[in-house]
N, CA, C and O of each residue as an XYZ file, in Angstrom:
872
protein
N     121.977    -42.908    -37.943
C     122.380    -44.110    -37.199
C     122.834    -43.772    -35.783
O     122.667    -44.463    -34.778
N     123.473    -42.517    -35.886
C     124.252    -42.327    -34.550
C     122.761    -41.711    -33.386
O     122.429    -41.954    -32.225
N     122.227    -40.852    -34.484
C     120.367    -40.671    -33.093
C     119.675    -42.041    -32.799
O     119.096    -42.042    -31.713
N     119.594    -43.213    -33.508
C     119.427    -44.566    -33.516
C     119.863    -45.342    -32.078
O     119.192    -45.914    -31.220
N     121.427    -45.065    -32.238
C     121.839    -45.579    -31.193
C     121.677    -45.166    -29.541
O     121.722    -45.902    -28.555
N     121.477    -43.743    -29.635
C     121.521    -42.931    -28.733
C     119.626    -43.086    -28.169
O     119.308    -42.682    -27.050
N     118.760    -43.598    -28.958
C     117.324    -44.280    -28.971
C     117.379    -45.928    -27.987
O     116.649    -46.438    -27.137
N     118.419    -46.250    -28.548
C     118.540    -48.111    -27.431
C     119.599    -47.662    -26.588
O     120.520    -48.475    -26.516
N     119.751    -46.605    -25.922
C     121.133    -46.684    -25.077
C     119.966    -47.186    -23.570
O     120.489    -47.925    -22.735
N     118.743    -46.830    -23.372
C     117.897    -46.756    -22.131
C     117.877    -48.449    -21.820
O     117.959    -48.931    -20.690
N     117.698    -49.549    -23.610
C     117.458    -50.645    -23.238
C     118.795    -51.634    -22.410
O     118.742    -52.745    -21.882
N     120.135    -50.496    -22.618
C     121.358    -50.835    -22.222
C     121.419    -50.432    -20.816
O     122.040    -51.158    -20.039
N     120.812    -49.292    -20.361
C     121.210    -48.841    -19.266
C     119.625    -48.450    -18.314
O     119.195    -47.400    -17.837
N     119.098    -49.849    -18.353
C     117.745    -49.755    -17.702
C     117.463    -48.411    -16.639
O     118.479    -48.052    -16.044
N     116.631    -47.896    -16.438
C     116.132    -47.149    -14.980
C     116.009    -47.788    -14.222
O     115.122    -48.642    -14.219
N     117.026    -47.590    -13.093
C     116.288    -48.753    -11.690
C     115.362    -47.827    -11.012
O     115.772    -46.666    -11.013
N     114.450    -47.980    -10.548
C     113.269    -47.791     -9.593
C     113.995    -47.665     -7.959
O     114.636    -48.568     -7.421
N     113.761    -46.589     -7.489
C     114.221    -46.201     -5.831
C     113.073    -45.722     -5.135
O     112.291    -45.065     -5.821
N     112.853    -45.856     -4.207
C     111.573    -45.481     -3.366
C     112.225    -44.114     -2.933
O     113.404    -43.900     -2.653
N     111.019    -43.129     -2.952
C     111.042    -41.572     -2.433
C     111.587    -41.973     -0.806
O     111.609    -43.016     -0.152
N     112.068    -40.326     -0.515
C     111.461    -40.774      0.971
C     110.798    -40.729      1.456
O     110.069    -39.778      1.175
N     110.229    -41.800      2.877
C     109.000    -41.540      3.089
C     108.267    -43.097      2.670
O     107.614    -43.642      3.560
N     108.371    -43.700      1.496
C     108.315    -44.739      1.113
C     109.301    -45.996      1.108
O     110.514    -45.894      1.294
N     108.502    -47.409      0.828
C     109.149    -48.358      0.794
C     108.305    -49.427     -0.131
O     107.098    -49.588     -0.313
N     109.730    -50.221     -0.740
C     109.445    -51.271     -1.055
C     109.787    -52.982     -0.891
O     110.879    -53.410     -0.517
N     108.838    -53.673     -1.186
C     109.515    -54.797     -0.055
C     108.999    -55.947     -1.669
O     108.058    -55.677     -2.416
N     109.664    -56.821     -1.773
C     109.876    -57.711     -2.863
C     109.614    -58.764     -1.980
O     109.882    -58.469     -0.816
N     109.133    -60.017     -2.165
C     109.346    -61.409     -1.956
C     109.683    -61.873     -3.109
O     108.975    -61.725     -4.105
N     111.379    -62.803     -3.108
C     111.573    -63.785     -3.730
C     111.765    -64.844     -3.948
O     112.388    -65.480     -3.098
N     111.209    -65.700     -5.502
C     110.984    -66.957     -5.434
C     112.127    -67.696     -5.029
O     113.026    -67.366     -5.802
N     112.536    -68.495     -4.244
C     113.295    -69.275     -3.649
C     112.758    -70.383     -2.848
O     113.038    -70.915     -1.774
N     111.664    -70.568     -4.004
C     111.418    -71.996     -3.483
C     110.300    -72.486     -1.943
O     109.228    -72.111     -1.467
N     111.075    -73.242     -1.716
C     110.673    -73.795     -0.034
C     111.394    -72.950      0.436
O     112.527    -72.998     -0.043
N     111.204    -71.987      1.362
C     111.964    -71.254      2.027
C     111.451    -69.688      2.246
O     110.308    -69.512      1.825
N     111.896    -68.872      2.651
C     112.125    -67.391      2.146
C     112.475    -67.076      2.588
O     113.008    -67.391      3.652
N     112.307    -65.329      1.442
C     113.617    -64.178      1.471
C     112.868    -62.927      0.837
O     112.244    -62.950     -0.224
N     112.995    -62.111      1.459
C     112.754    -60.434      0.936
C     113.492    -59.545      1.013
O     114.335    -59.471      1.907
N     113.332    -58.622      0.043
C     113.942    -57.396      0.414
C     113.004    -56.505      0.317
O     112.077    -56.365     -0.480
N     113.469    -55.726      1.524
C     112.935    -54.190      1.664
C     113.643    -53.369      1.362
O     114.687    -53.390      2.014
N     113.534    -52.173      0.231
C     114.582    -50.878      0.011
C     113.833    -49.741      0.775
O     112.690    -49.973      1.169
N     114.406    -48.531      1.007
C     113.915    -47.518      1.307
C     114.964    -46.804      0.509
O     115.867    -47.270     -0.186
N     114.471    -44.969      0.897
C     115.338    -44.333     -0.370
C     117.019    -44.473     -0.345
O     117.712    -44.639     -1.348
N     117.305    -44.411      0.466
C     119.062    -45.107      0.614
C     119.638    -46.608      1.514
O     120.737    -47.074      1.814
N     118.059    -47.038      1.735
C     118.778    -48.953      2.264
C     118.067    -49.734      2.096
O     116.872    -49.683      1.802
N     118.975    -50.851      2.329
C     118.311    -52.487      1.778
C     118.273    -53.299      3.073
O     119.235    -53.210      3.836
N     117.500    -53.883      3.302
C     116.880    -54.941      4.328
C     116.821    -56.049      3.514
O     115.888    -56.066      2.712
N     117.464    -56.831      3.519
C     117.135    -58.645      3.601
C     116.589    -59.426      4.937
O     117.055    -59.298      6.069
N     115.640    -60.153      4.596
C     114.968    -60.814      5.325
C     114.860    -62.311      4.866
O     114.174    -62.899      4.029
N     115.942    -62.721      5.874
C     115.553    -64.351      5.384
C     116.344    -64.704      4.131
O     115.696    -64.423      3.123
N     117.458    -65.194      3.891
C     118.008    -65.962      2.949
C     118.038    -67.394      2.328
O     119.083    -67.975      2.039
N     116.881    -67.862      2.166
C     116.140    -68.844      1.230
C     117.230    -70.136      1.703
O     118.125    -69.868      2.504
N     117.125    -71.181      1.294
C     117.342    -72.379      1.505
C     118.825    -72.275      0.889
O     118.852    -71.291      0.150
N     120.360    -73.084      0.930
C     120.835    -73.908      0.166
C     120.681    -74.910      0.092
O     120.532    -75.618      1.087
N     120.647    -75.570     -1.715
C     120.003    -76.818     -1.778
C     120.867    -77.930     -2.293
O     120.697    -79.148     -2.333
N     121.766    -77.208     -2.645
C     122.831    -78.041     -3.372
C     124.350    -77.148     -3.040
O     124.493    -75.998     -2.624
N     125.354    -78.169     -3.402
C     127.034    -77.762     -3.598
C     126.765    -76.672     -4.856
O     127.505    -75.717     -5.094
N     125.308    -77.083     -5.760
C     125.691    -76.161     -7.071
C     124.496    -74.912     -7.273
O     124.246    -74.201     -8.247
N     123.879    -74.986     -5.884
C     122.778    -74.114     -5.842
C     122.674    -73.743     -4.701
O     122.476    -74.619     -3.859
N     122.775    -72.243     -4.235
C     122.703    -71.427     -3.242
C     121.868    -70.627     -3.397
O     121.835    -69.959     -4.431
N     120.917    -70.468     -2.359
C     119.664    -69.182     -2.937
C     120.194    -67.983     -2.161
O     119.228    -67.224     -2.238
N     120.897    -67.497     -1.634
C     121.760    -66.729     -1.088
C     122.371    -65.762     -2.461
O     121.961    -64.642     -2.768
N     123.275    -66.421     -3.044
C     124.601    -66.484     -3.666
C     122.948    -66.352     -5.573
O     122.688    -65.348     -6.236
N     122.532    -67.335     -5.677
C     122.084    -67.012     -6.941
C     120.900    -66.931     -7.116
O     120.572    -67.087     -8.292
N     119.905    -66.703     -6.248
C     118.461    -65.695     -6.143
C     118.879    -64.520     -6.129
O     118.880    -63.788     -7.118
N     119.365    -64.143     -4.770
C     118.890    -62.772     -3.905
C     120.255    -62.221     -4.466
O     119.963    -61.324     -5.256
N     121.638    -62.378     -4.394
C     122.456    -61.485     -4.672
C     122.228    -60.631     -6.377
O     122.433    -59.431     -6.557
N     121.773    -61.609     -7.445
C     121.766    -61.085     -8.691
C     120.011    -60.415     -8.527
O     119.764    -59.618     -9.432
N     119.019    -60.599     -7.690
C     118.451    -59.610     -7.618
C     118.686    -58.213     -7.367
O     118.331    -57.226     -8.010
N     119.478    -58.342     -6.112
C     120.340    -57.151     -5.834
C     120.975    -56.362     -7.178
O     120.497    -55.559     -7.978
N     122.081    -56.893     -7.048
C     122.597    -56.375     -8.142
C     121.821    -55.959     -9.506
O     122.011    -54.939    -10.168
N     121.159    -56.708     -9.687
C     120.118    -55.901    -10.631
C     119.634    -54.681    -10.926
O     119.421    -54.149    -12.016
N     119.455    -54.222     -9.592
C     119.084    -52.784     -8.582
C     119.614    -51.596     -8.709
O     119.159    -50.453     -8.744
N     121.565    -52.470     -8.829
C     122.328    -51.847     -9.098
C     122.912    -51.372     -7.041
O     123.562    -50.393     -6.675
N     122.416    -52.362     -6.295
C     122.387    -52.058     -4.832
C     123.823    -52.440     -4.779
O     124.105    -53.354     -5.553
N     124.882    -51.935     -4.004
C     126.242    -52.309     -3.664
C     126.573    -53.223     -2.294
O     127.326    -54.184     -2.141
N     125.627    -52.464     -1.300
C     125.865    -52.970     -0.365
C     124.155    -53.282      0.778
O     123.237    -52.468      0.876
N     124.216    -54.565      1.417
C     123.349    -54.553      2.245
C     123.329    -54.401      3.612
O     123.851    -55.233      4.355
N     122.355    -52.673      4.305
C     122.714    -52.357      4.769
C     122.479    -53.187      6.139
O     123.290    -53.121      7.063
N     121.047    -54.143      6.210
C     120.919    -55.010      7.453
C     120.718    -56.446      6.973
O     119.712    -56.496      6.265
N     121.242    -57.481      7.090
C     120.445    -58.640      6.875
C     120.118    -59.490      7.998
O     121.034    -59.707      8.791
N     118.812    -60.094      8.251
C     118.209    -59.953      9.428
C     117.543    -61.338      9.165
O     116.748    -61.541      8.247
N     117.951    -62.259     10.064
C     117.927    -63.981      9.096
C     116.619    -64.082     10.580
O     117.129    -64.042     11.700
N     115.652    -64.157     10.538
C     114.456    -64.563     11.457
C     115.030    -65.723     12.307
O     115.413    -65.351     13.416
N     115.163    -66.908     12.071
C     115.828    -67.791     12.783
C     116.704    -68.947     12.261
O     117.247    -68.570     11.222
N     117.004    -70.042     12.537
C     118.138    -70.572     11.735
C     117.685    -71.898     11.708
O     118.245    -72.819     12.303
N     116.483    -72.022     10.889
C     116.166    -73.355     10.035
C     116.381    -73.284      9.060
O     115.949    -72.271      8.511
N     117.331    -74.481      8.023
C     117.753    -74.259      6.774
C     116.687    -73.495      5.475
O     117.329    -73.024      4.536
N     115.828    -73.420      5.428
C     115.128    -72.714      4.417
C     115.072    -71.316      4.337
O     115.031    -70.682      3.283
N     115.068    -70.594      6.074
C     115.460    -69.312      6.155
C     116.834    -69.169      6.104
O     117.196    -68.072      5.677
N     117.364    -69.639      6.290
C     118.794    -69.291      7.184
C     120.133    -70.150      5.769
O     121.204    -69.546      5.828
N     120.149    -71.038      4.943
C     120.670    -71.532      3.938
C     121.686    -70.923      3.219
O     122.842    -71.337      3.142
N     121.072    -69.584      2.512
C     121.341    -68.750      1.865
C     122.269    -67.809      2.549
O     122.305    -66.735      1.947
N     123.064    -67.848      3.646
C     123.540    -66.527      4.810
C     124.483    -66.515      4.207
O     124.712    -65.419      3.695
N     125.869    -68.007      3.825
C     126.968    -68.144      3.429
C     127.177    -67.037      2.085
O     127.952    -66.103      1.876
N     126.259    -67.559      1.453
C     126.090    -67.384     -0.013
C     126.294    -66.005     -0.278
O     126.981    -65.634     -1.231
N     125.611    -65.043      0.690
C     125.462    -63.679      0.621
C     126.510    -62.910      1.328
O     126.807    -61.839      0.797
N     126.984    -63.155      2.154
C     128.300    -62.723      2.884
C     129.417    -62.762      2.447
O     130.405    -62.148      2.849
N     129.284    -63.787      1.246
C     130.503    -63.924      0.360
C     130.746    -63.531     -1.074
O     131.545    -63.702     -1.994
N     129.203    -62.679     -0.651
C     129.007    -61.760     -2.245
C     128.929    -60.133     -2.297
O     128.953    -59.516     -3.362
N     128.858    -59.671     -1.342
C     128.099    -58.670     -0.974
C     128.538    -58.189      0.291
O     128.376    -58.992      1.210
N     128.985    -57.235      0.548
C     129.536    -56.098      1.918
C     128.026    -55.985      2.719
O     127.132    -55.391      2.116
N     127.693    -56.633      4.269
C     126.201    -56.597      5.195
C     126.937    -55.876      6.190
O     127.886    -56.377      6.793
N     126.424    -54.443      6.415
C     126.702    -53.772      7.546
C     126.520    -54.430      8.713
O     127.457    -55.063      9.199
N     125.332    -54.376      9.304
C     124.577    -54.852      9.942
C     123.925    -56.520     10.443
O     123.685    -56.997      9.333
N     123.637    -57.314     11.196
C     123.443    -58.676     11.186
C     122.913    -58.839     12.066
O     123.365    -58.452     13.144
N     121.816    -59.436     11.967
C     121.025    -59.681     13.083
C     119.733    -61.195     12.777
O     119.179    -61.424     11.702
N     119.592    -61.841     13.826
C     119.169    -63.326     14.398
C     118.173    -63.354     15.537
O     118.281    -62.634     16.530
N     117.220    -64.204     15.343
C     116.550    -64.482     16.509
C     116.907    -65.683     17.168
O     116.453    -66.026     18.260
N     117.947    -66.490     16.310
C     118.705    -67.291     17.150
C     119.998    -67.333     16.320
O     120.098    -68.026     15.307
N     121.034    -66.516     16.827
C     122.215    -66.279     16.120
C     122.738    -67.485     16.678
O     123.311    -67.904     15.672
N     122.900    -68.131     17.338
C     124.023    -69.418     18.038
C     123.987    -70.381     16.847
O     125.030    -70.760     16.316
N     122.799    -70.765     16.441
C     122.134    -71.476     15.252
C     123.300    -71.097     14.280
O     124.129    -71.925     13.902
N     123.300    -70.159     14.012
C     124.260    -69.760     12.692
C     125.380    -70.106     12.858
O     125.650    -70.497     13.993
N     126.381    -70.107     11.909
C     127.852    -69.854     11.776
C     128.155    -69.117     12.797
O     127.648    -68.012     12.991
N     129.165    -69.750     13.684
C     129.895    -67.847     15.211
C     130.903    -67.464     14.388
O     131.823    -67.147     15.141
N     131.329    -67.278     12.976
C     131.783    -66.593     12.382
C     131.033    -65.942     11.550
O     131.676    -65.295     10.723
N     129.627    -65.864     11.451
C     129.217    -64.848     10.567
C     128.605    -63.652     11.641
O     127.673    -62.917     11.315
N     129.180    -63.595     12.765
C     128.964    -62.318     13.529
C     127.756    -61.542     13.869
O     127.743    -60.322     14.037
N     126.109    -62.829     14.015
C     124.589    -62.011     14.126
C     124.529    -61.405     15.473
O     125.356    -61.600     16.363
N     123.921    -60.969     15.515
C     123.653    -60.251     17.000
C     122.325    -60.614     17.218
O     121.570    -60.711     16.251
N     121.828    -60.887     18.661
C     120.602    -61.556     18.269
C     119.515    -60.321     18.578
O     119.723    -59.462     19.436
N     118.500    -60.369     17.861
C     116.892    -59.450     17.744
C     116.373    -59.765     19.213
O     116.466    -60.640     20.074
N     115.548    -58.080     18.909
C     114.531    -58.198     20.347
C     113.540    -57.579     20.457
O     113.389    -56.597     19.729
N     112.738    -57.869     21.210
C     111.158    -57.343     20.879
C     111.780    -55.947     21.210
O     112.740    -56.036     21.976
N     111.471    -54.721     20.827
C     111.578    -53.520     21.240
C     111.813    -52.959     20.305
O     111.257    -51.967     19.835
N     112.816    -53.644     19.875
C     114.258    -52.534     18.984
C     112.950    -51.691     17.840
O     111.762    -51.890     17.587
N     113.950    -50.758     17.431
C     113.893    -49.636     16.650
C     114.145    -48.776     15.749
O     113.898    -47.669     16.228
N     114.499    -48.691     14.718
C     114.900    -47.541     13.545
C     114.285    -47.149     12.927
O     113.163    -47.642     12.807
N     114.521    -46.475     12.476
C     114.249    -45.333     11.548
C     115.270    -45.313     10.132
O     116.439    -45.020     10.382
N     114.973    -45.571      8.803
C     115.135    -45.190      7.941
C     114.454    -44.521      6.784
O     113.504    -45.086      6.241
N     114.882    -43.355      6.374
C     114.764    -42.630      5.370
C     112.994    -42.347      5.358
O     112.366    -42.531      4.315
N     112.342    -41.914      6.560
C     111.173    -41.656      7.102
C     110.546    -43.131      7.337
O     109.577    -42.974      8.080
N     110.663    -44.174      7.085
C     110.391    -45.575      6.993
C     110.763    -45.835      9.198
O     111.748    -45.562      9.883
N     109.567    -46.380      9.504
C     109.929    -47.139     10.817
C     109.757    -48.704     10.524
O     108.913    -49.318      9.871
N     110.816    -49.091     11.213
C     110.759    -50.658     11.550
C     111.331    -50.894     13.366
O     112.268    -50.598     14.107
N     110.030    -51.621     13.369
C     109.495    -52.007     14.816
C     109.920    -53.810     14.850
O     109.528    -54.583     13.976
N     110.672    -54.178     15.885
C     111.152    -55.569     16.097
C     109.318    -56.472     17.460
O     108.808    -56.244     18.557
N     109.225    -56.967     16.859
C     107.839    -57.283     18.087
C     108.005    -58.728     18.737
O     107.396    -59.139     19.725
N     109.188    -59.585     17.795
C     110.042    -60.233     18.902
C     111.143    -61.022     18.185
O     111.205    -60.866     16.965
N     112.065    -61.890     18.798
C     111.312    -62.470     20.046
C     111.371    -61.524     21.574
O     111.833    -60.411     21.826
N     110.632    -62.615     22.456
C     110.738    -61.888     23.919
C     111.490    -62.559     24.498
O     111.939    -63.610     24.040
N     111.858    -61.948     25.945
C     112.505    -62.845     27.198
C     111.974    -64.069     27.120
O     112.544    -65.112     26.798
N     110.667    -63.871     27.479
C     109.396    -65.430     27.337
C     110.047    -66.315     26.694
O     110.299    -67.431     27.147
N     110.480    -65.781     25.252
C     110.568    -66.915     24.198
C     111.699    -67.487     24.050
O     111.710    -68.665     23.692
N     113.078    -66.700     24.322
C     114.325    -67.244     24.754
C     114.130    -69.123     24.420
O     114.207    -69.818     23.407
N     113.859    -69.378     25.829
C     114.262    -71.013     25.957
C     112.960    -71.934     25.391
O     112.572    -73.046     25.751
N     112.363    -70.864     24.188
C     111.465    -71.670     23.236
C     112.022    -72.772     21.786
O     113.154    -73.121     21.452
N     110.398    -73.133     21.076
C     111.160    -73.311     20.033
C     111.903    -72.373     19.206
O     111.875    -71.149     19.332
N     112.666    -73.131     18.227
C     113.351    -72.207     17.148
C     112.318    -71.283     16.267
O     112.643    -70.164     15.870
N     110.949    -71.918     15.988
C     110.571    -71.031     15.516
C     109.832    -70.177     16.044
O     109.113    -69.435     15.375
N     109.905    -70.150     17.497
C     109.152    -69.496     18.179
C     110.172    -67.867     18.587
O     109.775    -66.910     19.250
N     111.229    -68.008     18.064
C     112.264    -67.173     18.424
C     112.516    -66.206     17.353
O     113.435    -65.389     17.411
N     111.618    -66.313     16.285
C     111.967    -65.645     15.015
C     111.533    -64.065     14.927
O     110.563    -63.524     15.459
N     112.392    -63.580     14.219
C     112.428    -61.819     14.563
C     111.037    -61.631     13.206
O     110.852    -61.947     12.031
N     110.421    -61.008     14.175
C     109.026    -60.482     13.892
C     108.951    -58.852     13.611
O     109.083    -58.037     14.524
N     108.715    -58.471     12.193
C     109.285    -57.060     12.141
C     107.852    -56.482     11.774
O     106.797    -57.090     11.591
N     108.071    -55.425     11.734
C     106.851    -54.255     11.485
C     107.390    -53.564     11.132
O     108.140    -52.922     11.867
N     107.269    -53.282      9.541
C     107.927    -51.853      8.472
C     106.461    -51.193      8.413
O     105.450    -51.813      8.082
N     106.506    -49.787      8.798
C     105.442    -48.646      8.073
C     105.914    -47.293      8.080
O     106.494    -46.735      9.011
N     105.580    -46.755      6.829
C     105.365    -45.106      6.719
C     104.169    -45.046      7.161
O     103.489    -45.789      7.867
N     103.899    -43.494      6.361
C     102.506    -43.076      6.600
C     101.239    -43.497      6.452
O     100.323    -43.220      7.226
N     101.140    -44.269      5.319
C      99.597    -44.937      4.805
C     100.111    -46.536      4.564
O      99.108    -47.246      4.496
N     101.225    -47.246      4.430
C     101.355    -48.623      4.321
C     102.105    -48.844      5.588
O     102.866    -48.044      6.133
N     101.681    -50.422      6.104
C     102.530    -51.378      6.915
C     102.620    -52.719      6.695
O     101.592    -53.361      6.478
N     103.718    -53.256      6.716
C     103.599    -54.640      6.307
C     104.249    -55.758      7.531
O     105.377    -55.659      8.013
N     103.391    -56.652      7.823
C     103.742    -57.456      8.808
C     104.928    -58.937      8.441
O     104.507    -59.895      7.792
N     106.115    -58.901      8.870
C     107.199    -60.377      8.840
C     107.198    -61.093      9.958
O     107.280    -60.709     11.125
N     107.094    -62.201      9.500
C     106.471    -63.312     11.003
C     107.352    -64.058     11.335
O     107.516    -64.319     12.527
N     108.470    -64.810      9.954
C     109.276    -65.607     10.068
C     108.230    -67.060     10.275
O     107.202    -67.092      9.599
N     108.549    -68.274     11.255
C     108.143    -69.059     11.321
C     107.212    -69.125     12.575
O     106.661    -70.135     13.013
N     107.160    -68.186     12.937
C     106.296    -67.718     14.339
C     104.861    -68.658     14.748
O     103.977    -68.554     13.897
N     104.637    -69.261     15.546
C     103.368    -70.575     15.857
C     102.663    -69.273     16.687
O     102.987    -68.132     17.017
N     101.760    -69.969     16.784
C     100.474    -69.552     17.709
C     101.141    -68.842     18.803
O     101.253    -67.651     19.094
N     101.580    -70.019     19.358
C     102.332    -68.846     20.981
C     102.861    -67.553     20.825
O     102.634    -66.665     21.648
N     103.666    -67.362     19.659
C     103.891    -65.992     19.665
C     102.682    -65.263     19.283
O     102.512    -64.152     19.787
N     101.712    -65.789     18.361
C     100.518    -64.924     17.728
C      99.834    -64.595     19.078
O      99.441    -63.429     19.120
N      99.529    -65.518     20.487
C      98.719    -65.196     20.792
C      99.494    -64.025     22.658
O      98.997    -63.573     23.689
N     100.614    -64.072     22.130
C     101.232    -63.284     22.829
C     101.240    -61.826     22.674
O     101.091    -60.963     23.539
N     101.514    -61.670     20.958
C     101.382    -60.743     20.415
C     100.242    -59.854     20.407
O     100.301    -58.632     20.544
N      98.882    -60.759     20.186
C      97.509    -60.381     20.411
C      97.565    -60.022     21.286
O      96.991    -58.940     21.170
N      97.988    -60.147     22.624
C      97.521    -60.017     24.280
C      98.290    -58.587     24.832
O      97.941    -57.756     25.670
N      99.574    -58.706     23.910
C     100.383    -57.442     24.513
C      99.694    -56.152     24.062
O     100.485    -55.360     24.575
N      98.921    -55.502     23.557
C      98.231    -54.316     23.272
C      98.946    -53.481     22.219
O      98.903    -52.252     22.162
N      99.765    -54.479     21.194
C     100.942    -53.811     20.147
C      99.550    -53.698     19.039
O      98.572    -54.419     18.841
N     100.142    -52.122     18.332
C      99.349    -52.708     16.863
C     100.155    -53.463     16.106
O     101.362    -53.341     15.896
N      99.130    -54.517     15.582
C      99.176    -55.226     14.682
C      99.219    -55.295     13.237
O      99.925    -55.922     12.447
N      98.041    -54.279     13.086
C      97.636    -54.186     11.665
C      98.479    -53.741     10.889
O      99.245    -52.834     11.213
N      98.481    -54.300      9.746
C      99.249    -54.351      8.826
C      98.542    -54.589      7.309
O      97.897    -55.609      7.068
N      98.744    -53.531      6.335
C      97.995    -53.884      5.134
C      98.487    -55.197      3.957
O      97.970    -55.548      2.897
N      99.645    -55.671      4.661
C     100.208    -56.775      4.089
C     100.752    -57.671      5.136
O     101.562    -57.134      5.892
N     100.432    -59.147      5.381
C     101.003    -59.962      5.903
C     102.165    -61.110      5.145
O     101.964    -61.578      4.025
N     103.144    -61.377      5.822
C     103.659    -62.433      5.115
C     103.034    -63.366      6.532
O     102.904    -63.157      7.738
N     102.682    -64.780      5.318
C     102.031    -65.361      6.617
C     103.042    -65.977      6.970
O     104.117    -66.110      6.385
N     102.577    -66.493      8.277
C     103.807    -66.957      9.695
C     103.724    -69.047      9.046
O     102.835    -69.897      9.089
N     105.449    -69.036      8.433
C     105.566    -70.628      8.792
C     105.069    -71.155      7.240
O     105.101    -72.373      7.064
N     104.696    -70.452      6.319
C     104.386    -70.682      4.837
C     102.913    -71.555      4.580
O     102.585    -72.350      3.699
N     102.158    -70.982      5.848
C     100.343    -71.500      5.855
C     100.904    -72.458      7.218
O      99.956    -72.515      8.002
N     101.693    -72.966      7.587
C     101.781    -74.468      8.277
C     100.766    -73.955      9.457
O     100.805    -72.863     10.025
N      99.695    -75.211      9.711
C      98.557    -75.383     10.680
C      99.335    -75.308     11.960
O      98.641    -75.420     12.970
N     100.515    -75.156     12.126
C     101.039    -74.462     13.929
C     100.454    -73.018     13.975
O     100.091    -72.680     15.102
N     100.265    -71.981     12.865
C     100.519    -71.187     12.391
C      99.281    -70.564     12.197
O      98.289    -71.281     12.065
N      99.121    -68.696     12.137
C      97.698    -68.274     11.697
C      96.811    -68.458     11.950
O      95.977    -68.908     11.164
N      96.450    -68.031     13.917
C      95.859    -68.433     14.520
C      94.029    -67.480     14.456
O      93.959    -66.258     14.593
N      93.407    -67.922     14.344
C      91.771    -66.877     14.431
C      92.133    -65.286     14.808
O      92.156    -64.236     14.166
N      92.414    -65.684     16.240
C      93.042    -63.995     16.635
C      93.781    -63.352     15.623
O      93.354    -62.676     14.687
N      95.151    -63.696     15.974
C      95.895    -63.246     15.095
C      95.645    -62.578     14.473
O      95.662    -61.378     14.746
N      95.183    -63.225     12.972
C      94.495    -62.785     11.700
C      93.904    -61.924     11.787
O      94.315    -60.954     11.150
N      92.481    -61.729     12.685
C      91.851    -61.042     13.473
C      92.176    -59.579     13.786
O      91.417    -58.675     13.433
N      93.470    -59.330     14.543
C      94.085    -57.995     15.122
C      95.028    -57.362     13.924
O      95.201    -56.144     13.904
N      95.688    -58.287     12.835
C      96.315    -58.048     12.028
C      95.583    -57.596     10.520
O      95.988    -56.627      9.878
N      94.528    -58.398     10.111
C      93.291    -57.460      9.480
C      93.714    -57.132      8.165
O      93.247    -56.158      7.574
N      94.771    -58.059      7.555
C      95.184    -57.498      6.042
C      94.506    -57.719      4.995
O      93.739    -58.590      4.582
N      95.010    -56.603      4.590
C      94.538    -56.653      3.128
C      94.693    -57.589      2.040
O      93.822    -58.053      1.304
N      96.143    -57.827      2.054
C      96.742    -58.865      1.323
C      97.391    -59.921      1.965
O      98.321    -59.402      2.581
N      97.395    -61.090      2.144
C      98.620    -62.176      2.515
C      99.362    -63.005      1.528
O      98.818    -63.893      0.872
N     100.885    -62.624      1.424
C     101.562    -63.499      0.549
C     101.870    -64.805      1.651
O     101.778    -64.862      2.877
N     102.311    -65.899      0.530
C     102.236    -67.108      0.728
C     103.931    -67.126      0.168
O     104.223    -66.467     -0.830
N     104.898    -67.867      0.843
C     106.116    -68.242      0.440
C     106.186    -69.316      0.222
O     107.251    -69.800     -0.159
């Protein structure tokens, strides 16, 4: 009985899954109208986009993405990086700040948010490096500043060595065809598409320079 028990201790104490270094993994979760991902690498977590709140009794912040987390067994998130601040992205920010220790914070239109949840706003350029993993910011730009809101949304580029995956946020044409024009690579073997299909959105070019393999749909 006692080798028995010591047989279901694995179904008690699951294996969580960690990316080597060098690698990454990036989740989209269901949350509806809206979205939210996470990216891990071998020691951090990227949130992208905190899903809608929809109710006083439903937060996709607070009861999607945090008990995904935790699932993980993740303690803390090391960037969360809200694209821009229309309720479907941006909903969920409360929810998670009040669950969970976010090093890091960052907005393509932080004013939008709470000025107590402390974003700093994104910019085409920026740069890091984690755990051999690059992530490339491709905007917004100066240009886009005194644009729309969703024209302001932080546009990321995660790749190692053999994968890249493209985040658009709610990004319209103008940024696609800005993006096209500036001489950035694009390509990416995974797109999240820009705006959840919406016809502002996923322009010929675009698609075109970006060349994926796969496109999820939120």
């Amino acid at each position: 009985r006692l080798f028995a028990f010591v047989l279901f201790l694995p179904l008690l104490l699951p294996v969580v899954y960690t990316p080597d270094k060098g690698e990454f993994e990036v989740t989209m979760l269901d949350v509806g109208q809206g979205l939210s991902l996470v990216i891990r690498t071998a020691n951090h977590v990227l949130v992208y986009d905190a899903g809608d709140r929809f109710s006083d009794q439903f937060d996709s912040g607070a009861d999607l993405v945090l008990p995904y987390l935790r699932s993980l067994r993740e303690p803390v998130i090391d960037m969360l990086l809200v694209s821009h601040g229309d309720k479907d992205h941006a909903g969920g920010v409360a929810g998670i700040l009040a669950g969970m220790p976010v090093l890091r914070r960052w907005s393509g239109t932080p004013e939008l948010l709470s000025p107590d949840a402390g974003f700093n706003p994104c910019r085409e350029g920026m740069h890091w490096r984690w755990d051999g993993v690059d992530f490339f910011m491709l905007n917004p730009s100066v240009a886009s500043e005194a644009g729309r809101s969703n024209n302001r949304s932080c546009v990321l580029r995660v790749a190692n060595a053999r994968h890249t995956v493209l985040l658009t946020g709610d990004s319209e044409q103008a940024v696609e065809r800005r993006l096209t024009a500036s001489g950035l690579d694009l390509h990416a073997q995974v797109l999240i598409v820009p705006q959840h299909e919406s016809k502002t959105s996923s322009s010929t070019g675009f698609i075109q320079a970006v060349n994926p393999d796969l496109a999820l749909f939120s």
